[in-house]
TORDRENPA-18845 format. One record per residue (C-alpha): z, y, x; residue number from 1; residue in one letter. Coordinates in steps of 0.1 Angstrom, whole numbers, plus 5000, padded with zeros to 4 digits. Each point is the difference from the previous one (the first is absolute). Layout:
N
PT; pz; py; px; resi; resn
PT; Z; Y; X; NUM; A
...
//
This chain:
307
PT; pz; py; px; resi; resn
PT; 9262; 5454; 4417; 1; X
PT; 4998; 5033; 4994; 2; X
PT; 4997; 5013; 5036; 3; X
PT; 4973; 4974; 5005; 4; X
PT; 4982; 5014; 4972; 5; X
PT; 5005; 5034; 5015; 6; X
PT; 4988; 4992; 5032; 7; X
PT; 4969; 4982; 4988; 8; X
PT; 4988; 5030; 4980; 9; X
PT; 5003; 5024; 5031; 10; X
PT; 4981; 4970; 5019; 11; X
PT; 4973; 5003; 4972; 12; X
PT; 5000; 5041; 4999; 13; X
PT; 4994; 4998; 5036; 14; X
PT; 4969; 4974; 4994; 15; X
PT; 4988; 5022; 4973; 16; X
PT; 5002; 5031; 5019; 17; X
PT; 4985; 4986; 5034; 18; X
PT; 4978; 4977; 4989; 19; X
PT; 4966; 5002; 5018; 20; X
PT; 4970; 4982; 4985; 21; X
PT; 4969; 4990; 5022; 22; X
PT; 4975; 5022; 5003; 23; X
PT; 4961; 4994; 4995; 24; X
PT; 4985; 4981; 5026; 25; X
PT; 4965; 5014; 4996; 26; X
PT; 5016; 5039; 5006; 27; X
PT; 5015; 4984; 5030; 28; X
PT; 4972; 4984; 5014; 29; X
PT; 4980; 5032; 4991; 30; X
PT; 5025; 5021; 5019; 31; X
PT; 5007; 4977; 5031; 32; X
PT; 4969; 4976; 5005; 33; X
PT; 4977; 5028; 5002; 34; X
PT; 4973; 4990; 5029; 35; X
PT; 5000; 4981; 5027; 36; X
PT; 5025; 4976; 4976; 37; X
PT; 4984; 4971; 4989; 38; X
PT; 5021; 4968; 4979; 39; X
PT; 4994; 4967; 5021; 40; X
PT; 5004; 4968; 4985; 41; X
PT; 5023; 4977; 5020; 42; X
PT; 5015; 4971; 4995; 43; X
PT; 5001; 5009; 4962; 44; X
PT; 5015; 5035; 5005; 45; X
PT; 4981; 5031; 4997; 46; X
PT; 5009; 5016; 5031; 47; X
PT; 4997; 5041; 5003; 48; X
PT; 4989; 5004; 5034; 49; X
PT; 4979; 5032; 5023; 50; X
PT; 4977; 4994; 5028; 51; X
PT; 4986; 5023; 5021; 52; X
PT; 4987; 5008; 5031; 53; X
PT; 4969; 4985; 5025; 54; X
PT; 5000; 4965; 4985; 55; X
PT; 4994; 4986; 5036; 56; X
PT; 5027; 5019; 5016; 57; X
PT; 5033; 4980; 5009; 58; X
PT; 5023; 4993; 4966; 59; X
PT; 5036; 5015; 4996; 60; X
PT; 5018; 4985; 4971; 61; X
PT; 5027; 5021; 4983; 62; X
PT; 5030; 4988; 4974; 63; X
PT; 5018; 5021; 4986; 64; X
PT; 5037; 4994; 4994; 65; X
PT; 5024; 5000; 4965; 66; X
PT; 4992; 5014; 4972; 67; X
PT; 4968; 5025; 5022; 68; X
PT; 4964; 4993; 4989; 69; X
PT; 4966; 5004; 5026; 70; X
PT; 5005; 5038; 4997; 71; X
PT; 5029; 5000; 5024; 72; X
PT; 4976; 4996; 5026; 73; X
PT; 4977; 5028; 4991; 74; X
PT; 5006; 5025; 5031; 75; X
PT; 4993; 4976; 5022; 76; X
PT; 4975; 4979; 4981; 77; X
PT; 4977; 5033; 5004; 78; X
PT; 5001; 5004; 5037; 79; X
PT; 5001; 4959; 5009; 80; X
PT; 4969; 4995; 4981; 81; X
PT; 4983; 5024; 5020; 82; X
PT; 5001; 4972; 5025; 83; X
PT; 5009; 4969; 4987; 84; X
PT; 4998; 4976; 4968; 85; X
PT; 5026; 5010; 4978; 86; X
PT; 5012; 4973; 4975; 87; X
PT; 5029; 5008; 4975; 88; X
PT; 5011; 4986; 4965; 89; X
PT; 5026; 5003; 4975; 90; X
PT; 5024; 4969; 5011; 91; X
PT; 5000; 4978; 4968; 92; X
PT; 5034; 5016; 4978; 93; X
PT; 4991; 5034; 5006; 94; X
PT; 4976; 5024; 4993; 95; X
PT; 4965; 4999; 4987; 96; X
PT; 5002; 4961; 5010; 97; X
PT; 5027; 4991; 4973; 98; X
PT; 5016; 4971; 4999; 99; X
PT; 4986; 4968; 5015; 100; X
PT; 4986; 4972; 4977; 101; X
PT; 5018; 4974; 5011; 102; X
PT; 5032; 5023; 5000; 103; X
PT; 5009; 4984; 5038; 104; X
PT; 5009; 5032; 5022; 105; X
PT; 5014; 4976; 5028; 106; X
PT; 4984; 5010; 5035; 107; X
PT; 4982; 4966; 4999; 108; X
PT; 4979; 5010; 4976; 109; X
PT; 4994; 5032; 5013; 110; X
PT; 4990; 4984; 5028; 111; X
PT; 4966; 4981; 4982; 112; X
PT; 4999; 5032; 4981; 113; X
PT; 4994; 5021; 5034; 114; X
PT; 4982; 4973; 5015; 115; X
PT; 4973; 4996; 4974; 116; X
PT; 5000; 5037; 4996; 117; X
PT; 4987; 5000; 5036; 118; X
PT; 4976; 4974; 4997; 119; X
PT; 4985; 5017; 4970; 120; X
PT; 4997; 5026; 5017; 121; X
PT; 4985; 4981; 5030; 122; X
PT; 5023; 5009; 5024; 123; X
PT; 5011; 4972; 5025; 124; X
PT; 5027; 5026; 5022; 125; X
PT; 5017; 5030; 4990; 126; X
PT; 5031; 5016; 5015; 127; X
PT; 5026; 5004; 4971; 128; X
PT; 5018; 5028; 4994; 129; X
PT; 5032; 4997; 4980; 130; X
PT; 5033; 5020; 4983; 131; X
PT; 5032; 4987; 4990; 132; X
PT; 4990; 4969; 4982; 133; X
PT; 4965; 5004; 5007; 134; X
PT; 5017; 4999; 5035; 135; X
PT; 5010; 4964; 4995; 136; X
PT; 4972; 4994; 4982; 137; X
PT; 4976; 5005; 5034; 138; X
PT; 5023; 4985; 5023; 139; X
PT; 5001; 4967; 4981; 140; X
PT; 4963; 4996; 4996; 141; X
PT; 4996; 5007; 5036; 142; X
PT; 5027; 4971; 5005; 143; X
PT; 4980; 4976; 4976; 144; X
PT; 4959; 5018; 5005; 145; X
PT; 5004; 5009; 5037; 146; X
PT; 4959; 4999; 5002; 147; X
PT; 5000; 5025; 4975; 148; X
PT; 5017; 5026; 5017; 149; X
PT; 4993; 5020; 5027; 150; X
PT; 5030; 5021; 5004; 151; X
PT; 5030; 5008; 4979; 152; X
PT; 5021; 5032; 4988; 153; X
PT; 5030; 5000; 4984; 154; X
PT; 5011; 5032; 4989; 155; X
PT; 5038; 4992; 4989; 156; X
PT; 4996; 4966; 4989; 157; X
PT; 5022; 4981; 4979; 158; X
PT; 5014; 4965; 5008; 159; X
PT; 5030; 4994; 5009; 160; X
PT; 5025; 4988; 4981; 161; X
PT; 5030; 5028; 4989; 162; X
PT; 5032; 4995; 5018; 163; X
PT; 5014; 4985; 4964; 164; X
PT; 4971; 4979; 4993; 165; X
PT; 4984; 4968; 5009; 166; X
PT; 4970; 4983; 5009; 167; X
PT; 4981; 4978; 4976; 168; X
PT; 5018; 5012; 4971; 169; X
PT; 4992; 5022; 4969; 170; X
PT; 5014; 5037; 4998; 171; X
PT; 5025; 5010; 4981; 172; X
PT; 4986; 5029; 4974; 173; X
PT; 5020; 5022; 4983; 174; X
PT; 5000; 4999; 4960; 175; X
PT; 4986; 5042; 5007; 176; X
PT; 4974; 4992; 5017; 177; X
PT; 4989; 4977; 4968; 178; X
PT; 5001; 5031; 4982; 179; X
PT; 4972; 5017; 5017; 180; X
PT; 4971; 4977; 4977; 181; X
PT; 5008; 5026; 4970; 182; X
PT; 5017; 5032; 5012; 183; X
PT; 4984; 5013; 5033; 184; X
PT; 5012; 5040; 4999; 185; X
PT; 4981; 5023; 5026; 186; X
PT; 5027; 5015; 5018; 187; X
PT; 5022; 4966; 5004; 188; X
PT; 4967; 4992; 5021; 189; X
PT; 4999; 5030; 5015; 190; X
PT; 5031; 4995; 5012; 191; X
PT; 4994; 4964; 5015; 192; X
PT; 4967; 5011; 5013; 193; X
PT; 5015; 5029; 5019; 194; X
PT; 5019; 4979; 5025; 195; X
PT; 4971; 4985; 5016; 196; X
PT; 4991; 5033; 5014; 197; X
PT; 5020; 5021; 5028; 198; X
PT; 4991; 5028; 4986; 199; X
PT; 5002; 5000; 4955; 200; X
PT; 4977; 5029; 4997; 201; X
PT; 4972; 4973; 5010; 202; X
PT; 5001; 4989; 4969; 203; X
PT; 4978; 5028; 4985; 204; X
PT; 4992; 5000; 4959; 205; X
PT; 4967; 4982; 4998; 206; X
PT; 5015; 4972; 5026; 207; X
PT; 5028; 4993; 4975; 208; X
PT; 4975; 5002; 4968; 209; X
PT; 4982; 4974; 5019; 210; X
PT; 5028; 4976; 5009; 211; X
PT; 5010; 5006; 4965; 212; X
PT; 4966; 4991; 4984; 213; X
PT; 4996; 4969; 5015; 214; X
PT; 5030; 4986; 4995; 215; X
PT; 4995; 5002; 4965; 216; X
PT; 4966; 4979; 5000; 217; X
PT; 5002; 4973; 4976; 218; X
PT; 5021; 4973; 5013; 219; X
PT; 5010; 5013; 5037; 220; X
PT; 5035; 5006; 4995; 221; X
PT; 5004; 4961; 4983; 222; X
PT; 4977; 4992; 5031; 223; X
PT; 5021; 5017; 5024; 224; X
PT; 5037; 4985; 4988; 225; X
PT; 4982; 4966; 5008; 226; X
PT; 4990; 5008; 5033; 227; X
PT; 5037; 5006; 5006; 228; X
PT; 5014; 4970; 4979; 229; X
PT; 4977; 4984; 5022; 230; X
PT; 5006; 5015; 5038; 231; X
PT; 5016; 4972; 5016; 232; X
PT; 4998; 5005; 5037; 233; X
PT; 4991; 4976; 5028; 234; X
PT; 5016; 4999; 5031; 235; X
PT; 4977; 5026; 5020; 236; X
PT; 5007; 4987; 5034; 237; X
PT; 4975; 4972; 5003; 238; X
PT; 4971; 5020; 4984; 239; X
PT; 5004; 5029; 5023; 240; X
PT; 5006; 4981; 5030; 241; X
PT; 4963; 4982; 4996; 242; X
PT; 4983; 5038; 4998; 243; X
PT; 4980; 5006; 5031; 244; X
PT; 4982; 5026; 4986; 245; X
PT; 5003; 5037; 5016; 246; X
PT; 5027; 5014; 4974; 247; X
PT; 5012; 5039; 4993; 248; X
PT; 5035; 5005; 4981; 249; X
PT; 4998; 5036; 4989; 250; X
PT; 5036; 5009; 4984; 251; X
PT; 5012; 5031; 4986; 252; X
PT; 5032; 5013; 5019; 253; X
PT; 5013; 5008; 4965; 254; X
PT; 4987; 4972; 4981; 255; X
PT; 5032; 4994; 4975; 256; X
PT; 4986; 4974; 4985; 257; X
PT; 4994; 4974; 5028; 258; X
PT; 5015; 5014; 5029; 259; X
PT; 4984; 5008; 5031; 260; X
PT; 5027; 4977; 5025; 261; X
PT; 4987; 4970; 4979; 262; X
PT; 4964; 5003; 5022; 263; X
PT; 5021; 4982; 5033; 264; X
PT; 5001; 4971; 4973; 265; X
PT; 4960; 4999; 5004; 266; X
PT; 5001; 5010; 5035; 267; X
PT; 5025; 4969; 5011; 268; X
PT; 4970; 4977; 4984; 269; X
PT; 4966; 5010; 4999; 270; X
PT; 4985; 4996; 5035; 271; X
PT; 4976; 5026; 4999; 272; X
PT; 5018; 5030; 4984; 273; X
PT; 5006; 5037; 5007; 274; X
PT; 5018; 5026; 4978; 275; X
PT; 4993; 5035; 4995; 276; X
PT; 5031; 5016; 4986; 277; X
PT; 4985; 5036; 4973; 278; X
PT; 5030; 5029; 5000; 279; X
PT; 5006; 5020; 4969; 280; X
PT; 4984; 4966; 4977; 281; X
PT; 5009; 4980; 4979; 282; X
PT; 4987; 4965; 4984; 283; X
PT; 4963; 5013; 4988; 284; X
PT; 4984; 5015; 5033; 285; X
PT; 4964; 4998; 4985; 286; X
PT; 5017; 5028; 4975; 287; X
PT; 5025; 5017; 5023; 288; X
PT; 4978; 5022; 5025; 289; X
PT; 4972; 4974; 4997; 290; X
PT; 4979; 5017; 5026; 291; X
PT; 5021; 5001; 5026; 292; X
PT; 5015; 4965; 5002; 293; X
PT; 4962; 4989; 4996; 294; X
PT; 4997; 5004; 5036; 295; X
PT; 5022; 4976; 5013; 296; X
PT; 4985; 4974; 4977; 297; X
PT; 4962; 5013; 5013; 298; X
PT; 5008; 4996; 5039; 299; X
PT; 5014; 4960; 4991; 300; X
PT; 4971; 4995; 4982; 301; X
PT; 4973; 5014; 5027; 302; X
PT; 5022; 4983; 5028; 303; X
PT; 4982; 4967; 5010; 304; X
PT; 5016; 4967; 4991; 305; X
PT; 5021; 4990; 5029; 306; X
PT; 5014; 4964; 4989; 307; X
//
């Protein structure tokens, strides 16, 4: 009993010490929703969401991946709107979005979300543009909205299953990760958000403060443990196998997080596909040396639609 008692009072020191409250949504939104953002209503969640550029021009869709906001896509956002429609949002979970209404982060109702997004935003094609989840995210709408999209780009996509896991079944979380709703300290973050880059130093100061910020908007990080309670995967082959759409993988040669040899997965099934492998990057190209991997996504995007 006693060691018990022991080790529940370090466990409560630890709380105490780290605990991390929310922080004020209105500084947030002050700090980070600064024009273009406007807050969409759709399907009952108030959406955070930028767009810019010509408003006839041809549409690009970008989704961000885990636990990243719209802002991951600001180096590139501010040359591809020179060009094109640039639509990006807050996935619901994370960022200025917050958690969804209906508190269902499956990827069938981010689906109606995205679709009724575009149709408020009367636009009937777009090609999608997607990271990590926000990778599988764009390749299964294509699969289930293949009028809506023009072309595709997965840039590291998640969707297959881990070599211990299962398809159609719910994760296995560990009791840690639980603890992230009330103790979120900077550097333990720092330290996770570190490994998605090739090079750490990416990670400047005012990227981490960002990061940081949002994660502490009311309700994300209770948002974003049931986006993972509820990430059971489908079986990707069928999806990708019915994409005709003109399709770029761009993968990090040092992407630790989803590894670059899993693109052959996508390149054995999607019909359409070619991969353009980034040296000295890691999972978050839009941040690592955004300007130059831009280039390879500009020439797939000018080349005309062969398929």
């Amino acid at each position: 009993m006693k060691k018990i008692l022991m080790s529940l009072a370090l466990l409560l020191s630890v709380l105490f010490y780290f605990w991390t409250p929310n922080l004020d949504v209105h500084q947030l939104e002050a700090n980070y929703a600064k024009p273009p953002s406007q807050f969409m209503n759709v399907l009952g969640s108030r959406m955070h969401v930028r767009d810019t550029g010509p408003k006839q021009a041809p549409a690009l869709i970008l989704i961000h991946g885990f636990g990243a906001s719209l802002h991951t896509w600001d180096e590139w956002s501010s040359t591809l709107d020179k060009e094109y429609r640039v639509i990006r949002f807050d996935l619901p979970g994370f960022g200025l979005t917050g958690p969804d209404s209906t508190g269902d982060y499956t990827d069938d109702r981010t689906n109606a979300l995205l679709l009724e997004l575009m149709r408020q935003l009367q636009i009937e094609q777009a090609t999608l543009i997607g990271n990590s989840i926000g990778g599988r995210i764009a390749w299964y709408f294509t699969s289930q909205y293949p009028a809506q999209v023009n072309k595709l780009v997965l840039i590291s996509p998640d969707g297959f299953k881990s070599p211990n896991g299962n398809y159609g079944q719910q994760p296995e979380i560990s009791s840690l990760m639980y603890l992230i709703q009330f103790i979120m300290p900077k550097f333990l973050l720092k330290q996770n958000l570190e490994i998605a880059y090739a090079n750490p130093a990416t990670l400047t100061p005012s990227m981490l403060d960002q990061y940081y910020e949002l994660l502490l908007a009311p309700g994300v990080r209770q948002a974003m443990m049931q986006r993972m309670q509820q990430r059971v995967l489908k079986d990707p082959k069928p999806f990708l196998q019915s994409i005709q759409q003109p399709t770029l993988l761009l993968w990090g040669e040092q992407d630790r997080m989803i590894p670059v040899e899993n693109a052959q997965d996508y390149l054995s099934l999607l019909p359409h596909a070619e991969l353009q492998t980034l040296k000295n990057t890691g999972h978050l190209p839009q941040e690592e040396n955004p300007a130059h991997h831009l280039r390879g996504l500009l020439e797939f995007l000018k080349s005309p639609k062969l398929y």
